[in-house]
N, C-alpha and C positions, 0 to 999 in steps of 0.2 A: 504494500500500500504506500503511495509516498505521502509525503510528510504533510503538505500543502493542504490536502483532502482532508489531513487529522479535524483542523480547527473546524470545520465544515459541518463533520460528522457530530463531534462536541454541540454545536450549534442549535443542530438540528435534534438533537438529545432533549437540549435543553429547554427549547420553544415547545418538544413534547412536553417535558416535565411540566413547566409552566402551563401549558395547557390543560393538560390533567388539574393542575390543583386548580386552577380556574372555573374547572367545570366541576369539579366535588367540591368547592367552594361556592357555587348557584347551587348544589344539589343539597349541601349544608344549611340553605338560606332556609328552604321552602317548607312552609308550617299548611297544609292539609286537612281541606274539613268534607265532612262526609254528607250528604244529603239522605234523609228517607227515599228509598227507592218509591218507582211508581208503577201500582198494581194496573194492571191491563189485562187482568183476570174477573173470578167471582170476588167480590166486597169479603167474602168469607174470611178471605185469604190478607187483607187488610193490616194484618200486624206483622207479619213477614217484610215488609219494607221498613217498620220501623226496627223490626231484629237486626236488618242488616248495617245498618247506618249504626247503631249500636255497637253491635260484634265487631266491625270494621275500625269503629272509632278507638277501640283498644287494640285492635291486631297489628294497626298501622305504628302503633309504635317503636320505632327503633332509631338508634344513633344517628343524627342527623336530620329528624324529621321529626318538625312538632307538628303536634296534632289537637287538633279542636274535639275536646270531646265531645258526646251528642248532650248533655245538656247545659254545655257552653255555646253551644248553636243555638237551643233553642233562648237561652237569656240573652243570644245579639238579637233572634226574629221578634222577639217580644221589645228589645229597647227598638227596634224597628218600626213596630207596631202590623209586623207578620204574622197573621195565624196560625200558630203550628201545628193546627188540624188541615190544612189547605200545602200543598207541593206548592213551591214558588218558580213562576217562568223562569226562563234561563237568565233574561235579565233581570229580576229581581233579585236572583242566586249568585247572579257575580255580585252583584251590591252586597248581599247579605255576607259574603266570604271577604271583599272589601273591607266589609266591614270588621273581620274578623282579623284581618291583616293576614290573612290566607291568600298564596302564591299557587296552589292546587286544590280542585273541588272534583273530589269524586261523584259522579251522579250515573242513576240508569234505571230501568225498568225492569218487570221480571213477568212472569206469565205461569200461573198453577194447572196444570194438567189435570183435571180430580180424578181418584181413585174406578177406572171401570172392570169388574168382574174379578179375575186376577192381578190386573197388572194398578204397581201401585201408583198413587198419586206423584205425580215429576214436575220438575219446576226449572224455567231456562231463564238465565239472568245475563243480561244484556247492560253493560259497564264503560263509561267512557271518562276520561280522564279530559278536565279542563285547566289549562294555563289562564291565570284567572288575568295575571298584570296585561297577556296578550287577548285575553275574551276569545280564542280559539281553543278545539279539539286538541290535545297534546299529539304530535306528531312521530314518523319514525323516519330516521332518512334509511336510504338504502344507497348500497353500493355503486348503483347509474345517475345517483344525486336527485334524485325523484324523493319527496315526503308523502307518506302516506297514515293518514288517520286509522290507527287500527283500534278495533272493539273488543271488548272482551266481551264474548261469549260461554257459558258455563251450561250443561243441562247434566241433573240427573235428578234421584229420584226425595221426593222434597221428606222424607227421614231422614235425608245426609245432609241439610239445610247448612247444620255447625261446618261439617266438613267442607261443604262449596262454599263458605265463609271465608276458612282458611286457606283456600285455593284461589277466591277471589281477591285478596289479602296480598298474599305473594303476586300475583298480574298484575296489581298494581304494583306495587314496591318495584319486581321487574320493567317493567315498563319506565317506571322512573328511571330508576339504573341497574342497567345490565351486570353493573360489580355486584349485583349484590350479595352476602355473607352468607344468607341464611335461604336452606332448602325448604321447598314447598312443604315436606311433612311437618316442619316447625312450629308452620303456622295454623296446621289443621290439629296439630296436637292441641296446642292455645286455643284454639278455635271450639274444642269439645270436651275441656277441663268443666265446664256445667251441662250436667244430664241435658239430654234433647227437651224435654216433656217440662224441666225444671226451668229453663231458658222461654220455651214457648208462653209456661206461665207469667215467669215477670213482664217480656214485653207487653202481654195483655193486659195486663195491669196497669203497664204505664198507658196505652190505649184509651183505659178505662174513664172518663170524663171523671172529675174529683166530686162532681155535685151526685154521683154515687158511688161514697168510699165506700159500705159494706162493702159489693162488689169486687170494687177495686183492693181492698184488704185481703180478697180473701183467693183473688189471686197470686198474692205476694206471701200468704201464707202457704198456698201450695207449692209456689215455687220455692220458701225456705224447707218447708217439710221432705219434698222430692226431694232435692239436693241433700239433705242430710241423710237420705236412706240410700240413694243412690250414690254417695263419692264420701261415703266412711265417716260420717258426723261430721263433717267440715259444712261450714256456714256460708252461705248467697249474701255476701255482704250487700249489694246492691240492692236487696229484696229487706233487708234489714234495716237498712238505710229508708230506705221507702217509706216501710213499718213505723219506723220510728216519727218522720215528717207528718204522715198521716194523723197518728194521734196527738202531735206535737199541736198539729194545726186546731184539732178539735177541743184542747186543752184538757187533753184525757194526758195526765203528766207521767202517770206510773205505769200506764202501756206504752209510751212513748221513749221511754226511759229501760224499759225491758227490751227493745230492740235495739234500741243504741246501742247498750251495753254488750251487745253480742258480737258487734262487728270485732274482727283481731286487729292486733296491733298492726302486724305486718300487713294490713291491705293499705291499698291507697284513701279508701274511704273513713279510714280511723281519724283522721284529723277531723274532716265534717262530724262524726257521731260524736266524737269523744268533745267537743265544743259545745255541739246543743245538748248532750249529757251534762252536762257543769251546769249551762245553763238550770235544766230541768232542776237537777240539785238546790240548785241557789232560791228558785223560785217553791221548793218543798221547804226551804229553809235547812237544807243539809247542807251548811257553810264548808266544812272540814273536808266533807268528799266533791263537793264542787270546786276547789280550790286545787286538789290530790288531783284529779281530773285535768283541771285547766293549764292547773302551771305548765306542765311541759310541752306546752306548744307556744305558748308566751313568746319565747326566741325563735320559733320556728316559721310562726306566722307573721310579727309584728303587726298586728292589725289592733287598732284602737280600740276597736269593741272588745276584742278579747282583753288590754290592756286594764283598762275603764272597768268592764267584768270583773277581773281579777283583784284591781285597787278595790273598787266597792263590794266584793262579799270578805276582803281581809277587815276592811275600817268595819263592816257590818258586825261582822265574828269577834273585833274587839269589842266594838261596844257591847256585844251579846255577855261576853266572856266575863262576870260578877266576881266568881271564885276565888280566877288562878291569874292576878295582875301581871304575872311575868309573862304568862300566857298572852293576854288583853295587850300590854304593851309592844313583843313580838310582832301581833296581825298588825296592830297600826303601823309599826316601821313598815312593814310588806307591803302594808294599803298605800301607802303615802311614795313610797316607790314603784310600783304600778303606775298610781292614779300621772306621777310626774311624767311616765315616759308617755300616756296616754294624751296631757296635755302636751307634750311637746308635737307628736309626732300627728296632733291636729292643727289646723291653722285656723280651722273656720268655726270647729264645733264648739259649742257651749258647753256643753255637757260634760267634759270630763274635768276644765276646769271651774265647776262649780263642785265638781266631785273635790276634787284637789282642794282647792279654799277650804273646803270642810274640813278633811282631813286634816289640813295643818293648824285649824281652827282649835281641834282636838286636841293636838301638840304643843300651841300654845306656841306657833310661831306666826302671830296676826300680821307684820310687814309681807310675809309674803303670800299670806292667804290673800291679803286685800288687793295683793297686782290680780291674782287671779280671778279675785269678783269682782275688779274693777273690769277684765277683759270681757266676761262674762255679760255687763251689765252693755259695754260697747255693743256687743251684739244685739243681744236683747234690754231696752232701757226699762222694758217695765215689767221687770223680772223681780216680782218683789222679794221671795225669799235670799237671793242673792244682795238686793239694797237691806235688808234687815239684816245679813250676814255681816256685808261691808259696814255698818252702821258702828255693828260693837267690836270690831278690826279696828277702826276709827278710834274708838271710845278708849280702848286697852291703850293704844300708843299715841293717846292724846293728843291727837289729830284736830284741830279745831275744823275741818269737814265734816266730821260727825255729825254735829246737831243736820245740817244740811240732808247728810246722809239719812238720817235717822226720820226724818219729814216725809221724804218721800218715802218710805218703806210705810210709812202710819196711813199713807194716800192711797198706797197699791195693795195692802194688805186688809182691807174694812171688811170683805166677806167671812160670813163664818167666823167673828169677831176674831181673824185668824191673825192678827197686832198682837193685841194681847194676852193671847194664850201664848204665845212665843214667848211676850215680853218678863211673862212670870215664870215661864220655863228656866227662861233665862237665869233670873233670877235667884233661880234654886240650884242652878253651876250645871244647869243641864242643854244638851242640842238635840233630845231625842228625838222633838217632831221633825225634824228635818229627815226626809226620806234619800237615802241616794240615788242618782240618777242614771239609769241602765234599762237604754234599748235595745233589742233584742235584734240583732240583723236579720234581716230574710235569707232565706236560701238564697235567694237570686245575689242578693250583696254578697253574702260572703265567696260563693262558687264564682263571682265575678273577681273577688280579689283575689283569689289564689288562681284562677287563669290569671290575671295581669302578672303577680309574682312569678311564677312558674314560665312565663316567659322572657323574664328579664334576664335571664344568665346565658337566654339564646339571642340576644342580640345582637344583631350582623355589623361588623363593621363599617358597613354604609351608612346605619343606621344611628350609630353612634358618634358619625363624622356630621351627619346632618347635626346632632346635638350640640356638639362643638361647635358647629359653623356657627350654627344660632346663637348662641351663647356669646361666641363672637361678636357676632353685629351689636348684640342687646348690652356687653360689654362697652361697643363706642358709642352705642346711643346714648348708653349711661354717662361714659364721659363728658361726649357732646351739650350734656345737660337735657338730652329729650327725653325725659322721664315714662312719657305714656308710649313712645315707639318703643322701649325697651319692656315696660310692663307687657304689651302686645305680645314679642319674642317670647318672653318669660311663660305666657298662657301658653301659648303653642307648646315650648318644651314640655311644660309640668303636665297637658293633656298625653303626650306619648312618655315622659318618662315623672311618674308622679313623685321618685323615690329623688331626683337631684338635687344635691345638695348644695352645689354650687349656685341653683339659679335661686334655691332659698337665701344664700350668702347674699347676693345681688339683690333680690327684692326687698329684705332688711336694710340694705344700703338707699333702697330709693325712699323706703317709709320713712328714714333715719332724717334722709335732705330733707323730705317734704315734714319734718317737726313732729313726727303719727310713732311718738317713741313707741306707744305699746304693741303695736305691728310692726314696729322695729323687732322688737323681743320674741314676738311671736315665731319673725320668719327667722330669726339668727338660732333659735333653740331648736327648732325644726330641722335646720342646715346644720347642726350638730350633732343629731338625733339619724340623722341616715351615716355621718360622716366625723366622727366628732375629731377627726385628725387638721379640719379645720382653725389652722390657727387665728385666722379673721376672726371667725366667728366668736372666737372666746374673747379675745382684744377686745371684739365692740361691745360685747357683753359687759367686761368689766367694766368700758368706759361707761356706759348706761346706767350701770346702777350709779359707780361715781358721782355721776352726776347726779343722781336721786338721792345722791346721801348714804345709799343701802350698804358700807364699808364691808360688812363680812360677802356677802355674792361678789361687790367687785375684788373683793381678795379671793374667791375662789376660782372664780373666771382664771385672775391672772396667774393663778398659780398653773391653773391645767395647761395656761399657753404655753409658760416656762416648760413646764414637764416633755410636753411637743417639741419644742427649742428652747433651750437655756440662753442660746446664742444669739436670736432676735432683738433689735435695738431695739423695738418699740414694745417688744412685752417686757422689758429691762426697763426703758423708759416708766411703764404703767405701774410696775411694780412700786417703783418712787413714791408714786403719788398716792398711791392705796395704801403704802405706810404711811403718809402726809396724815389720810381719811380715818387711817384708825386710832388715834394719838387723840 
């Protein structure tokens, strides 16, 4: 070979290599959602399209390929206002997968043969693969440079339903990429881990309109029961899950609560059970195992409700707790640690810093229970139990805003001569009528936050350069002094990436200009709360309280900045003056 030809070869290596990771880098991108197939048979036959959108929506998963599950679909067709008893056109379905930031939309029809004489009932399913960014059939080229649209087709006899699942499962996956890892039996094995007759139950169930649960229960009962006679006592978490939402709904708590508890740890579905299990707990008033329950998803989930949950049944369990004060004072530190990351990692809710104010109320730290009911009252001004909170906050650290404070709670509070039954509660060194405040997510909120979570570690790096870009521009607008073109920016980010910290860091800075300190605080705790490696964020913190007077926060600010860099002139600088502040 001579020599000349080497670099050539090399070259031409390499433009392959690159190519390859180019194209398993698009194949990386692509997050897939499944539609209910469309029956073009007898109505009989009706719940087999929803099987398959189902089965599929779990088979499809593997490395490189997020997937929409099916009832992540159904909560984007409902935020759509799609009925998801009705198939949606094809262009509704790219909208609807749009929406779902789905790059592949499985869709296709199927046809039941019914059973005649001997020969058994057979079912042919008819599958086509849609590139959603292109709104065309997903193509195939071939060797003569011609593309051609191929279909999958499947027929056998509809007992093997599971099995043409997993064979439909793999044609796609193939279809997408020819590398791919895993052999067709993989996915029929996964495909028939729940009995036939056990699987057929639950989809019918979920079929089953909810304005007849009997019905609907008692299909999810047969499908837990089959399955546990049929595959060795193991449990239909998803039939369990069901069970439990069904009477969770009706406020039947202790059958709702006995399904819950059944799901395992190791399913995917244990995080949803075992959260409205706490739930259920908290509302029996079984604090100790709603808490045993809840905590260990705390770090896992980050979601406020759970936070706010878990602050308010610990404050709740102290105040319960008479006996064992070591006991009583424990739940409060827990409650008042929750309920802080619950207010932090809100920007807009009330709710959990009204839970907070209280709790520190309880502790007998009033400065900064009152930033908290003062935030609370920003929200809502005629929020009376919060102004009658703040009132005696006021009162403790002799705040000459009190009396102020103290008026309008006497104006908001006349019903139910609900003033002064406080004010003698008070009086007697007690907050018991004060209820904590804990709303209950829907299924739709919470299955909506862990899809968003659950997607965020699959972030494509285009996607994440768009973030930066943004952040950029909203960065010069900020300097420029245009305040409201960078707040604009800032919406855009926070809607695709709600967890950034940096654009929290920034939107603190614009509240800071515009004089709005306490949305200053809100958004820099927030921007700490996803990222607390933030050293801005703690510098501006400590300068805030500073300026409030509040010496111990801005001495803890600036100590965290230190801990971050010792070496930083201006948390060195800060440090100066926060010793000035406590002197």
């Amino acid at each position: 070979m001579r020599l000349y030809k080497i670099p050539v070869i090399l070259l031409m290596i390499f433009l392959a290599v690159v190519s390859a990771e180019a194209q398993s880098g698009t194949r990386n991108q692509d997050t897939v959602m499944v539609l209910p197939f469309e029956n073009v048979s007898s109505a009989e036959f009706n719940w087999v399209g929803e099987s398959i959108a189902d089965s599929l929506s779990d088979l499809l998963k593997v490395p490189g390929l997020a997937v929409i599950s099916n009832q992540e679909r159904k909560i984007i067709q409902q935020r759509l206002k799609m009925p998801t008893s009705v198939l949606p056109s094809l262009a509704a379905s790219l909208k609807l997968a749009r929406e779902g930031r789905a790059t592949l939309l499985v869709s296709g029809e199927y046809r039941v043969t019914p059973a005649q004489d001997d020969v058994a009932a057979s079912i042919t399913i008819n599958a086509k693969i849609i590139s959603v960014d292109e709104g065309r059939f997903l193509s195939e080229e071939f060797p003569d440079g011609s593309r051609k649209t191929r279909e999958i087709v499947l027929l056998d006899a509809l007992g093997n339903l599971q099995s043409i699942q997993g064979q439909l499962a793999y044609q796609v996956l193939y279809q997408r990429d020819k590398a791919l890892e895993y052999a067709q039996n993989h996915f029929i094995e996964l495909a028939t881990k729940v009995p036939a007759r056990a699987f057929e139950a639950y989809i019918k169930g979920l079929l089953t309109p909810a304005s007849d649960p009997e019905t609907r229960a008692n299909y999810f009962k047969n499908a837990l029961r089959i399955n546990s006679e049929e595959a060795s006592g193991t449990v239909y978490s998803e039939a369990a899950v069901e069970l439990g939402h069904l009477y969770l709904n009706r406020k039947q708590y202790r059958d709702s609560l006995e399904y819950f508890s059944q799901v395992p740890e190791d399913s995917p579905l244990y995080p949803e059970a075992a959260f409205y299990s706490g739930l259920v707990n908290w509302q029996e008033k079984d604090y100790e195992q709603a808490l045993a329950v809840l905590s260990p998803l705390a770090d896992d989930l980050k979601l406020t409700s759970v936070y706010n949950t878990l602050g308010s049944i610990s404050v709740e369990a102290s105040r319960r707790e008479t006996k064992d004060q070591a006991k009583s004072a424990k739940f409060l530190v827990e409650g008042v640690e929750y309920l802080e990351r619950a207010a932090k990692s809100s920007e807009d809710e009330e709710t959990p810093k009204f839970n907070y104010g209280l709790a520190l109320m309880l502790r007998e730290e009033y400065v900064l229970a009152a930033d908290q009911l003062r935030s609370v009252l920003k929200t809502n001004e005629n929020d009376g139990e919060a102004q009658f909170l703040l009132a005696k906050c006021l009162e403790k650290i002799a705040d000459t805003a009190a009396s102020s404070a103290d008026d309008q709670a006497r104006r908001l509070l006349t019903a139910g001569n609900r003033y002064a039954n406080l004010e003698n509660e008070w009086k007697r060194g007690s907050l018991g009528s004060f209820d904590l405040r804990v709303r209950w997510p829907s299924r739709r909120e919470f299955v909506s936050f862990v899809f968003i979570r659950d997607k965020e570690p699959a972030k494509t790096g285009a996607a994440l350069n768009e973030t930066e870009a943004l952040l950029a521009k909203a960065e010069e607008q900020f300097k420029a002094g245009r305040d409201e073109a960078a707040m604009e920016l800032l919406r855009r980010i926070l809607v695709q990436e709600p967890m950034s910290a940096e654009s929290y860091l920034l939107l603190g800075k614009i509240h800071l200009r515009r004089g709005d300190t306490e949305q200053a605080l809100s958004s820099f705790k927030t921007a700490l709360f996803w990222k607390n490696a933030l050293i801005e964020g703690h510098i501006f913190l400590s300068r805030i309280y500073l300026q409030k007077g509040d010496c111990l926060q801005a001495k803890n600010y600036s100590r965290s900045a230190l801990e971050i860099d010792p070496d930083d002139p201006e948390a060195i600088g800060l440090e100066r003056q926060v010793e000035r502040c406590s002197r």
